[in-house]
C-alpha positions in Angstrom: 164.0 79.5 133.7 167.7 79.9 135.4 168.7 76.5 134.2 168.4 77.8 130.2 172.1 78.6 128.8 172.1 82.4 127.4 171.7 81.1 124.3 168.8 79.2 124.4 167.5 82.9 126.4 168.4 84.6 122.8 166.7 81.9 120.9 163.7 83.5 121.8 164.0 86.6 121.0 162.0 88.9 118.5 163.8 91.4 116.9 161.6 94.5 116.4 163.4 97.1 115.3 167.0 97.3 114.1 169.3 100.8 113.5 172.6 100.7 112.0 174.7 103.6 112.2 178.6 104.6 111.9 180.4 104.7 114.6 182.7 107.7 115.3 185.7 109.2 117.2 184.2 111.0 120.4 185.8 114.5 119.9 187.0 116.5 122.9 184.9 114.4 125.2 181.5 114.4 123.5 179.7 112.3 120.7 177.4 115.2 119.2 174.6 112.7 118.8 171.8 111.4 121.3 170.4 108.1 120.7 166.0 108.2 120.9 164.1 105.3 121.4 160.3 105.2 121.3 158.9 102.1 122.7 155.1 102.7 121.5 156.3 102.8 118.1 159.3 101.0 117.8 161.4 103.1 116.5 165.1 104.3 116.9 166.8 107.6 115.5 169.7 109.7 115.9 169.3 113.3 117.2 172.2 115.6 117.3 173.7 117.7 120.5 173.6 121.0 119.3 176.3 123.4 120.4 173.5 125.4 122.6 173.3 122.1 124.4 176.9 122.1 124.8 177.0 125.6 125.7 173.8 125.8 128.3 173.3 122.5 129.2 177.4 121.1 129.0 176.2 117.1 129.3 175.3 114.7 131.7 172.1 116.2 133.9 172.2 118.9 131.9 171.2 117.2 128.7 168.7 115.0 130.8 166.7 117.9 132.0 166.9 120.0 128.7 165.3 116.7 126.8 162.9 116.5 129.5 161.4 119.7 129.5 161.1 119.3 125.3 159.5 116.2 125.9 156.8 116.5 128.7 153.7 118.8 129.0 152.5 120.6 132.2 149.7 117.5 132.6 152.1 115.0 132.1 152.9 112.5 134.6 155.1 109.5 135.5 153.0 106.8 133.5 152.4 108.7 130.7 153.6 108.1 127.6 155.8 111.1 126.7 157.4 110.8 130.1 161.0 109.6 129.5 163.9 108.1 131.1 166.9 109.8 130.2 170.5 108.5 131.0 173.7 110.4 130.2 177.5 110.6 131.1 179.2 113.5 130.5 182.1 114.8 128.4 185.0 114.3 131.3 183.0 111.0 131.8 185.3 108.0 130.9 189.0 109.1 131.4 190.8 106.4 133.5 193.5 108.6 134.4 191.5 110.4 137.0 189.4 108.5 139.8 185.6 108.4 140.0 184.9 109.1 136.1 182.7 106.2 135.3 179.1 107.7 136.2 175.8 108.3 134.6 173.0 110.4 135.6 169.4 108.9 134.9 166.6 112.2 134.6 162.7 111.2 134.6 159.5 112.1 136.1 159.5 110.0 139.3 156.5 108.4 140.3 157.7 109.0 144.2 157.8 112.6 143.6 155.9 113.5 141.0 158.0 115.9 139.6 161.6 116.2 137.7 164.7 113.9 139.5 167.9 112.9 138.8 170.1 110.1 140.2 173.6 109.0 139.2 175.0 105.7 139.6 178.6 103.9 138.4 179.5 101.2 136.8 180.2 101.4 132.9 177.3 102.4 131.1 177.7 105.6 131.0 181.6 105.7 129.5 180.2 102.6 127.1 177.4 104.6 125.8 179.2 107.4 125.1 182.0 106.0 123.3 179.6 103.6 121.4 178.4 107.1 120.2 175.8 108.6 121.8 175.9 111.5 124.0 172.6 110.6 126.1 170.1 108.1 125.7 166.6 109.6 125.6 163.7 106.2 125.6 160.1 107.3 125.3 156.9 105.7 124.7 155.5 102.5 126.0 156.3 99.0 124.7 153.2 97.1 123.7 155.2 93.8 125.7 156.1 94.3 129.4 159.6 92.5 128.2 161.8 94.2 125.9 165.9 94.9 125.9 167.6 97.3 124.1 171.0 96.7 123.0 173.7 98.7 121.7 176.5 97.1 120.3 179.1 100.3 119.8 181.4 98.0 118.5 179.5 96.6 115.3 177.3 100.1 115.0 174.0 98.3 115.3 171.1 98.9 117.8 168.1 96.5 118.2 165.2 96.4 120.7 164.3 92.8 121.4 161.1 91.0 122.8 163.1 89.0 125.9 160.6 87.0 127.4 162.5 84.1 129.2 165.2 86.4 131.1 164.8 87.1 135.1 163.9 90.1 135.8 166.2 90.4 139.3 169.5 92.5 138.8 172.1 89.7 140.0 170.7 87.0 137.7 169.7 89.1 134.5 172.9 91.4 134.5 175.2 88.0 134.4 172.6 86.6 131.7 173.0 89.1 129.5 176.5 89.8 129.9 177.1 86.0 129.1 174.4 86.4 126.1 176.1 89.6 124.6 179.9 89.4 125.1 181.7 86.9 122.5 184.2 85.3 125.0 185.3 85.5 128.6 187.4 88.2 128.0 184.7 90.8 126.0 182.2 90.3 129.2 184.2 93.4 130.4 182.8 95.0 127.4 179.3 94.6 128.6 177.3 97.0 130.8 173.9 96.4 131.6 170.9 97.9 132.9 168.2 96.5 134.7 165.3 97.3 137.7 164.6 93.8 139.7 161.0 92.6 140.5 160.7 95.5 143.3 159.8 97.8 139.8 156.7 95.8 139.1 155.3 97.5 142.1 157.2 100.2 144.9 157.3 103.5 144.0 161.0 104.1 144.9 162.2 101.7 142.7 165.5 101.9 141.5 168.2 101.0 138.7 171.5 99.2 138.8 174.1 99.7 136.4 176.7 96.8 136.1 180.2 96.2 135.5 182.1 93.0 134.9 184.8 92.0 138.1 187.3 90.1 135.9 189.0 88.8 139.8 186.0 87.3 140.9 184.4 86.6 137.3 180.8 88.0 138.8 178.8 90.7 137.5 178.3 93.3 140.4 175.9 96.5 140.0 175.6 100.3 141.1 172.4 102.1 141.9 170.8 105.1 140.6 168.9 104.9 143.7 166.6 108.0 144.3 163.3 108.8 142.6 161.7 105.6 141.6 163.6 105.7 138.0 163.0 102.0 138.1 159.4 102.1 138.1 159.2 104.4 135.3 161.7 101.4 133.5 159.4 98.6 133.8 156.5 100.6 133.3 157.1 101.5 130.0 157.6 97.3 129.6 162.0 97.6 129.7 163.4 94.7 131.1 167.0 95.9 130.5 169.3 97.8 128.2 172.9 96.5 127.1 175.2 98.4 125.7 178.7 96.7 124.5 181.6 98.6 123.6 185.3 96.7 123.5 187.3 99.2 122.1 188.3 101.2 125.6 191.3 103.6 125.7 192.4 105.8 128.4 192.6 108.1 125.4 189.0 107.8 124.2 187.5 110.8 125.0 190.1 112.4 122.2 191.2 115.1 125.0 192.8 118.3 123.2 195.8 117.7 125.8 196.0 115.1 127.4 199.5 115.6 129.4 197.0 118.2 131.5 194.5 115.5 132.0 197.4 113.1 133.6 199.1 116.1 135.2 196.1 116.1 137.5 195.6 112.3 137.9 199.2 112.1 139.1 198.6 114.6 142.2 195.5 112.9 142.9 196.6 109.5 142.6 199.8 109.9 144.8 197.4 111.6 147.7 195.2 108.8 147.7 198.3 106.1 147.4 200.1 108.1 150.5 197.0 109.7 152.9 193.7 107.3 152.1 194.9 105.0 155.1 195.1 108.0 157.5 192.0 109.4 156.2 188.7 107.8 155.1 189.5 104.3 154.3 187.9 104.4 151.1 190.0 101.7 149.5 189.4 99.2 152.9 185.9 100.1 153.9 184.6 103.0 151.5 181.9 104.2 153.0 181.2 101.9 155.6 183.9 104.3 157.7 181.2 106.7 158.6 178.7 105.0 160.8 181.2 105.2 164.4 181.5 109.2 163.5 178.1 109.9 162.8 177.0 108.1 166.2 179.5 110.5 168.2 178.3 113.4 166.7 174.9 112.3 167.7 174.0 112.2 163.7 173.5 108.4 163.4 170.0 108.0 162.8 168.1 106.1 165.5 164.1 104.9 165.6 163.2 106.8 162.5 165.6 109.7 163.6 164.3 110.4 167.4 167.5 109.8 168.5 171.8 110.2 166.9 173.7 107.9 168.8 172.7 104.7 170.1 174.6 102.4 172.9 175.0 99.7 170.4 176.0 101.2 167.2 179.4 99.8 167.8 178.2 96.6 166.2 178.6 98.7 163.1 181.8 100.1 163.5 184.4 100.3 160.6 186.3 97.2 162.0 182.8 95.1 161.4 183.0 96.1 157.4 186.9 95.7 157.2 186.8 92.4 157.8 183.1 91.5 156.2 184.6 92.5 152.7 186.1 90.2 150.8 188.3 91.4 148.4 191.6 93.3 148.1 192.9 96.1 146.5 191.7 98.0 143.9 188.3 97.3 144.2 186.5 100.1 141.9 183.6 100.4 139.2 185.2 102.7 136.9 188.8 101.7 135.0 191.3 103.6 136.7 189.9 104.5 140.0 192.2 104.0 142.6 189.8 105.0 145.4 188.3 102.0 145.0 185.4 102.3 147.4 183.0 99.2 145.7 183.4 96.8 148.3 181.3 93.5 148.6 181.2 90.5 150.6 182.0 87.2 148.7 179.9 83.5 150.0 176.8 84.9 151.6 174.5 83.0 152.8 170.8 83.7 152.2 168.5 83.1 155.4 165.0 84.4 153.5 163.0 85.2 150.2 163.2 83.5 147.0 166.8 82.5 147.3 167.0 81.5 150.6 169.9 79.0 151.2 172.0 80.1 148.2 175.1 81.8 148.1 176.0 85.1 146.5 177.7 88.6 146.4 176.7 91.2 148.1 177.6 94.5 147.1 178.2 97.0 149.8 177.0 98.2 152.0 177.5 101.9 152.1 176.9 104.0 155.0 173.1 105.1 153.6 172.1 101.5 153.9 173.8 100.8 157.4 172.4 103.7 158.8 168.8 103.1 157.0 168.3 100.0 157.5 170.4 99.4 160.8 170.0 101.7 163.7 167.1 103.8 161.8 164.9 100.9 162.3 166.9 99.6 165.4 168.5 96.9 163.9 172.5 96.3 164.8 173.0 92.7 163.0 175.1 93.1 160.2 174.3 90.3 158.6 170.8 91.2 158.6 171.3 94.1 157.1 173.6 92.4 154.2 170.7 90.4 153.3 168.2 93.2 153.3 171.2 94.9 150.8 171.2 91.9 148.3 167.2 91.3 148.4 167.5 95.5 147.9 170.0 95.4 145.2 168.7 92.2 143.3 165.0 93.6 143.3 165.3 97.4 142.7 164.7 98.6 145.9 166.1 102.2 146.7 167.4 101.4 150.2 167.1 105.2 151.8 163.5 105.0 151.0 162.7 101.3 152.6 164.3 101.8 155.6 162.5 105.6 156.2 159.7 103.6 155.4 159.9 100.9 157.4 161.2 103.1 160.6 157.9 105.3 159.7 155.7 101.8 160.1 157.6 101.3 163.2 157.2 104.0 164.6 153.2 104.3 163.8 153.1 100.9 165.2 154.3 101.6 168.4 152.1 104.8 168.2 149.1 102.6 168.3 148.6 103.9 164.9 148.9 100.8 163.5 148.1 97.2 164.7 148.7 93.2 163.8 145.3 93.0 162.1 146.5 96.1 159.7 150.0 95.0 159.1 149.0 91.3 158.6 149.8 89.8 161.5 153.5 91.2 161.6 155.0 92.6 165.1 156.5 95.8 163.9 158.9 96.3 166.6 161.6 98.3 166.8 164.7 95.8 165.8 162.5 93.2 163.7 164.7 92.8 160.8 162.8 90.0 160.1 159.5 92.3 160.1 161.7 94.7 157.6 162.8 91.1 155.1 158.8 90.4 155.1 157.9 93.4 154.2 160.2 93.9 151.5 159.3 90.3 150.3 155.8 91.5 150.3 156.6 94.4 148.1 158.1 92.4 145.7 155.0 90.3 145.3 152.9 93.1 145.0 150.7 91.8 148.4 150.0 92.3 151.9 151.2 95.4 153.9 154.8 95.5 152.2 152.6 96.5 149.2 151.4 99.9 150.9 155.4 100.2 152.6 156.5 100.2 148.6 154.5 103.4 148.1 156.8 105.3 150.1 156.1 108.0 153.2 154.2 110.8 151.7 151.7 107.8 150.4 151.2 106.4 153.9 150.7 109.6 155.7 147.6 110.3 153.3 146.5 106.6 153.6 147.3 106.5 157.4 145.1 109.2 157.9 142.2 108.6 155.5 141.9 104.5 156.7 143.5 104.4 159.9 142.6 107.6 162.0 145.8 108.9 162.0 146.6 112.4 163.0 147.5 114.0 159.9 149.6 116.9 161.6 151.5 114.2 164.0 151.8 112.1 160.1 153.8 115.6 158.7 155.8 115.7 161.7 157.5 112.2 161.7 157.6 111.1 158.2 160.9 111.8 156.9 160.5 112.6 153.0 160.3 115.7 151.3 158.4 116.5 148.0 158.0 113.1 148.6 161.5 111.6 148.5 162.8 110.3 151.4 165.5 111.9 153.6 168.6 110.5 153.3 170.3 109.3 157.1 171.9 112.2 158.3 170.0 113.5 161.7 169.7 117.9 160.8 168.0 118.5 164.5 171.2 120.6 165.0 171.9 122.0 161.8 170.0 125.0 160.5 172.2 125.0 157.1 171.6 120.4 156.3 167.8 121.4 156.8 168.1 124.0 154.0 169.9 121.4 152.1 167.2 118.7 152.4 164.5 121.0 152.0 165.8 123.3 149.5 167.3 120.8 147.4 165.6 120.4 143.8 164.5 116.9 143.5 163.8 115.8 147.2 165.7 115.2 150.3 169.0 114.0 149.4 172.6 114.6 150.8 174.3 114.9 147.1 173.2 118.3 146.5 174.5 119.8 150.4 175.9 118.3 153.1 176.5 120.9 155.7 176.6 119.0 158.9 180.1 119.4 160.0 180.9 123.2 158.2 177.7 123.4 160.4 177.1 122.0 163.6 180.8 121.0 164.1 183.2 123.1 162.9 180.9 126.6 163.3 182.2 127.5 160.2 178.2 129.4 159.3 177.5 131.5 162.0 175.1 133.3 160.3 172.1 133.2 157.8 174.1 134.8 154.9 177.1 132.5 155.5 174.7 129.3 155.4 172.7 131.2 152.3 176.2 131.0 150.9 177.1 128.0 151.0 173.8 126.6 150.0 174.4 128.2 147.0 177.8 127.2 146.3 177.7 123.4 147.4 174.8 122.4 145.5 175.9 123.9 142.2 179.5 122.6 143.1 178.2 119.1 143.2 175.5 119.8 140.6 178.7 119.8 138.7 180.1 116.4 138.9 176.7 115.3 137.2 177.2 117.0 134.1 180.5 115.7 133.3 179.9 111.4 134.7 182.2 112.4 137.5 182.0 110.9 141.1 181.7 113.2 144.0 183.8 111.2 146.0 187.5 111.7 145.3 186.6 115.5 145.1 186.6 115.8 149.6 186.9 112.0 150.6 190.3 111.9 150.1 192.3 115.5 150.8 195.3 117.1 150.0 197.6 116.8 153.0 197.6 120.7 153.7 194.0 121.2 153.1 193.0 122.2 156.7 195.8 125.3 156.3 193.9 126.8 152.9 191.8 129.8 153.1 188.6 127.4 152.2 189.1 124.1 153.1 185.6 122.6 152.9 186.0 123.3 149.3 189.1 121.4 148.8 190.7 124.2 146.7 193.7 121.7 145.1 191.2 119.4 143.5 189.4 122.3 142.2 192.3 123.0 140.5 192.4 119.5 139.4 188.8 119.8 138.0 189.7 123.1 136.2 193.2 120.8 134.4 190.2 118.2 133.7 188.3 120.8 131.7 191.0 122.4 130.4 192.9 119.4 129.3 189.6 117.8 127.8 188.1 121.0 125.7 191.2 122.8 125.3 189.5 125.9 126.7 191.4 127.4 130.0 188.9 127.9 133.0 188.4 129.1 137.0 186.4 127.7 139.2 183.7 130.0 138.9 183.5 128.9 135.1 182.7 125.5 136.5 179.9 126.9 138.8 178.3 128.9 136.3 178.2 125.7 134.2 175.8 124.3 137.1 173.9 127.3 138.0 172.1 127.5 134.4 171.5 123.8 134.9 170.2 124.0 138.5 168.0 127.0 138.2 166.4 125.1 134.7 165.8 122.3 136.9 163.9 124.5 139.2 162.1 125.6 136.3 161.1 122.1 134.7 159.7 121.9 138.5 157.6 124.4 138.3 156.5 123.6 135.1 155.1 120.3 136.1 153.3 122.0 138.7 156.0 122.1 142.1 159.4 124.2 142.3 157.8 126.3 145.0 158.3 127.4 148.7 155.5 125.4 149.8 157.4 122.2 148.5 160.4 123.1 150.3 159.1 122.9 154.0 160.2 119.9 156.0 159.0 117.5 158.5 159.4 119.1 161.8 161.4 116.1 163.0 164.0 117.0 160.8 164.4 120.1 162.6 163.9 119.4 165.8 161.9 117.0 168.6 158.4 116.1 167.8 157.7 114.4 171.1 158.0 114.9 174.4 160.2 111.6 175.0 162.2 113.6 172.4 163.1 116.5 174.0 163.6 114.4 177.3 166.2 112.5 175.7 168.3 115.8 175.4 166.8 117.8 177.9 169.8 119.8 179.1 170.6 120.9 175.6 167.2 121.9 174.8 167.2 123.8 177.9 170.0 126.1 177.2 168.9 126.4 173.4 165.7 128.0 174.4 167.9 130.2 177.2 170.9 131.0 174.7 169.2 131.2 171.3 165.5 132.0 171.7 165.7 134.1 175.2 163.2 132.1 176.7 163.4 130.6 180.0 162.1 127.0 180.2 162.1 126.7 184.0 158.8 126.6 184.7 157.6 125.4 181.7 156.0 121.2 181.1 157.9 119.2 178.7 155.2 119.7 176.5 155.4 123.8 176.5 159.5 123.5 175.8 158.3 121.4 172.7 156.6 123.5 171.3 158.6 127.2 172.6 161.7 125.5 170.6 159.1 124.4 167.7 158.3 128.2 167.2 161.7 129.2 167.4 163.5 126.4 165.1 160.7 127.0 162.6 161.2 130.7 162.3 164.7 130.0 161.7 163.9 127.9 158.9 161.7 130.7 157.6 164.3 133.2 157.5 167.1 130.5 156.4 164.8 130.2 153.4 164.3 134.0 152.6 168.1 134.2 152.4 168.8 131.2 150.3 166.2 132.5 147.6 167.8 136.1 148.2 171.3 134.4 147.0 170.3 132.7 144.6 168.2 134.9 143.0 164.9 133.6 143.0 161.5 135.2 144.3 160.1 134.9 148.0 158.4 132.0 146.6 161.3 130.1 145.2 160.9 130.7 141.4 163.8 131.7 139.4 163.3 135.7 138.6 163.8 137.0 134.7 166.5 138.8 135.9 168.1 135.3 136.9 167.4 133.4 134.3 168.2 136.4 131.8 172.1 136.4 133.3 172.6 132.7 133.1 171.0 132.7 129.3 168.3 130.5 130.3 165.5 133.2 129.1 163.6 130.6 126.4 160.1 131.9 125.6 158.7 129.1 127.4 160.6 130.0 130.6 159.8 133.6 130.4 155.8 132.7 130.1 156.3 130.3 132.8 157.7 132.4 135.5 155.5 135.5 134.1 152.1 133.8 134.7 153.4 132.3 138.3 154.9 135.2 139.5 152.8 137.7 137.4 156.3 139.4 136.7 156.4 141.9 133.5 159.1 143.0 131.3 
């Protein structure tokens, strides 16, 4: 199959359906039209964005969740039919004179969660789509082939789904396929974004997508992720095998700003600050994320053996110098035109040691800190190049890489627990530190056999099939596997951080650090000292970054690059100069001058709807906020013993209780009953600022002030909460 040219790969396909339509000028950054697709049928129409859309739901996530919830019953569920995958940019989505302006956000019904997620990713798909025409990209139904590609060509104004039965389905081979198929020369492959899921979707449950663009320097395809959720899964199950979209027509002035001197006003300022300070900052440019590992380690946040531990005595074998000099290309090195952050490293000539493609040489993209941490020291592995090949085999099959490695460290971990055994896992020693253990496994998973089958369903699977086959203690299975509502944590260690726990386990879709990360305002800096300053600011951040989502912004050049008198402003954590920026963005592309607090209450009728389209598919409550106790503090008594003296004067200082003559295992659980109430009460505050109910549902009075109130909503949240007018 790989040695057939991309054109004898089109030979064979079927067109079976075909939609022509006129392309037009995006006006003030949006299209006014959404693209549906049902695959059961076969058919392809054009839906418009209404101004309430604008208005309530302003793009991006926004429109993904309001098509959702119009789509999808209260029974549905992620292999249903009238689930959908949604994917949308947003209307500041696609400038090039600001950085990190490239991204999509994908909305579905995960199959890891069960309920409503989102997850963005770069690359240009998202920019390509829109100015091809559509706003969002809405795909329902299921295709009666397991092999079909959508394409839309924004430059000819034609859309056609194709049976694609010869293609590979892994990301590195059928994103460079199509690209060659699709674009007319070398030049237009730049035109060409495609999306695709990898062989991993045939079977995990965290399955993810990757969104390409086209490195003219090193004429390769490379790919981003929308990596939380199992979007992937959903893909193949409804028989996709990719989506193309080609648009060649790119200006920095596409989005038809209503002033565009505003929009390069605040690129400038940006631009320079990055140009002058990213060298004495983050390294994005050099190492991107990759910076991050040596500083979470000495803050004790690294995450160690499925996150007992936050440092470990070899995690310099991950330092930033390792990553400076595994990457391979220079400067600028982004996925978006224009972004001189330039954070999408890769290392160039890498040779394969396992799996299908064992002995050939490729890219690898990355990897970013989630994946060094994940797959590194949270399963105790400190070879880099080990974890650069579980990256690729990640990458190229659809693999979320958060979710394999707090699966694998939760294998690990039941393994040395006597929890599991050889006979169970198939004969495989799963040690702490076998990244050979990990490869198998994720081999497995691909093939849809052996252990790595069960590892693919993710944590909240195996500690219900753990304790059903096994024996396991299902209460000891809560404690230690790191997901909530199902998604797994991402690898930050929140043992010492009341306000990161309430971001994990208050945050909409699942555990995940793009909603709040409040570890240094926290745990370093002391910047919450109490439960109304943390409810604070886990009202604030989330909707702050809720924010970048609805407009195919990146979160990144917002606080990983800073203004070089940040630390002396009133709020610093909130970077109030590139607020500013955001507010020139807005401006500059609608015409319409804003605040910050405009911006927010863009996000906050968005976030709380999101809650909403929760609860309406039957979570979005208190009892799906709570978190495995490990995530707040130590489950065992090797734990505690690890940091005795700090424990100690925790339960003196903060909990009044003297541990002195107390066994380990009394400590355990005195600072147990104490962490937990904290929790409690950090919840009750949250809910109090953001103005939902004790049991975390939106009230009518909420939902009222941010013009949310649809009938439906107002039923919903009267029959859960029995709340009248």
């Amino acid at each position: 199959m790989a040695t057939l040219t991309p054109e004898q790969l089109r030979q064979e396909h079927t067109v079976l359906a075909e939609f022509r339509y006129d392309v037009q000028p995006v006006e003030r950054g949006y299209a006014n039209r959404t693209l549906y697709v049902n695959l059961s049928d076969n058919t392809i129409s054009s839906k418009p964005v209404t101004g309430q859309m604008k208005d309530v739901f302003t793009g991006g996530r926004g429109f993904g969740v309001w098509l959702l919830w119009n789509a999808v019953t209260r029974e549905t569920r992620w292999d249903d039919p009238e689930n959908e995958i949604i994917i949308a940019g947003g209307p500041i989505g696609g400038i090039t004179a600001y950085p990190g302006s490239g991204k999509s956000t994908v909305v579905t019904v995960s199959p890891l969660t069960g309920s409503v997620i989102d997850s963005n990713a770069g690359g240009y798909f998202g920019p390509y789509l829109k100015f091809s025409g559509w706003d969002a990209l809405e795909i329902q139904g299921i295709a009666a082939s397991r092999d079909v590609i959508l394409v839309i060509d924004g430059d000819e104004g034609r859309i056609t789904l194709e049976d694609a039965p010869l293609e590979d389905l892994d990301s590195h081979l059928i994103g460079q396929q199509l690209t060659e198929m699709y674009a007319h020369d070398e030049r237009d492959r730049r035109s060409i974004s495609v999306i695709s899921a990898g062989q991993g979707a045939e079977h995990s449950r965290y399955a993810i997508l990757n969104f390409s663009w086209y490195d003219a320097r090193r004429k390769q395809v490379r790919v981003k992720q929308a990596g939380r959720g199992g979007s992937g899964r959903v893909f193949r199950h409804k028989g996709l095998k990719a989506i193309v979209v080609r648009y060649s027509q790119m200006k920095g002035d596409s989005n038809n700003p209503a002033n565009m001197d505003l929009i390069r006003k605040a690129g400038r300022r940006i631009n320079q600050e990055i140009s002058e300070l990213d060298s004495k900052q983050n390294n994005m440019r050099s190492v991107g994320t990759g910076h991050l590992p040596p500083i979470m380690d000495h803050f004790d946040l690294l995450p160690v053996h499925n996150y007992r531990y936050g440092s470990h005595p070899e995690a310099d074998r991950l330092d930033t110098p390792v990553w400076a000099n595994l990457f391979t290309q220079g400067l600028p090195d982004g996925c978006w035109y224009g972004c001189t952050l330039s954070c999408a490293h890769g290392v160039d000539h890498f040779h394969l040691r396992t799996g299908p493609y064992q002995g050939e040489i490729v890219l690898v993209d990355g990897p970013e800190y989630e994946t060094i941490a994940g797959v590194g020291s949270n399963i105790g592995v400190f070879d880099p190049f080990a974890i650069l090949e579980v990256n690729f085999y990640c990458d190229t099959y659809g693999i979320d890489t958060i979710s394999f490695a707090n699966s694998v460290a939760f294998v690990m971990e039941c393994y040395e627990a006597g929890i599991l055994n050889e006979t169970i896992t198939g004969g495989l020693k799963l040690v702490w530190g076998n990244a050979e253990g990990a490869l198998e496994l994720l081999h497995q998973m691909v093939r849809g056999e052996g252990f790595g089958l069960i590892v693919g369903q993710g944590v909240r699977y195996m500690k219900a099939h753990f304790a059903e086959h096994y024996g396991a203690d299902p209460d000891f299975m809560q404690d230690i596997g790191m997901e909530v509502k199902g998604m797994e944590i991402s690898e930050y260690v929140s043992k010492e951080s009341l306000a990161q726990q309430g971001g994990y386990g208050m945050a909409v879709k699942g555990a995940q650090h793009d909603e709040a990360w409040l570890i240094f305002m926290d745990m370093v800096n002391k910047q919450l000292p109490t439960f109304e300053a943390k409810a604070e600011a886990l009202h604030y951040f989330p909707l702050w970054r809720t924010w970048f989502s609805l407009h195919g912004l990146c979160k990144l050049p917002w606080n990983d690059i800073t203004p070089a008198n940040n630390k002396e402003t009133a709020e610093p954590n909130k970077v109030p100069e590139h607020i500013e920026n955001y507010t020139w963005l807005y401006e500059g592309l609608s015409g319409k001058p804003v605040t910050g607090a405009d911006l927010l209450a863009q996000s906050e009728r968005v976030y709380n709807f999101q809650r909403l389209l929760a609860l309406k598919l039957g979570y979005g409550t208190r009892e799906m906020d709570r978190l495995p106790y490990r995530a707040m503090g130590p489950v065992t008594a090797l734990e505690y013993a690890s940091r005795a003296e700090r424990y100690d004067e925790q339960l003196r200082e903060q909990a009044g209780i003297d541990p002195t003559n107390m066994t380990t295992a009394e400590r355990v659980a005195k600072l147990r009953a104490y962490r937990e109430d904290q929790y409690r009460q950090l919840m009750d505050a949250v809910y109090k600022r953001r103005g939902w109910d004790a049991n975390g549902i939106p009230t009518l009075e909420k939902v009222r002030d941010l013009g949310i109130d649809f009938p439906e909503v107002v039923a919903l949240i009267k029959e859960k909460t029995g709340a009248v007018e």
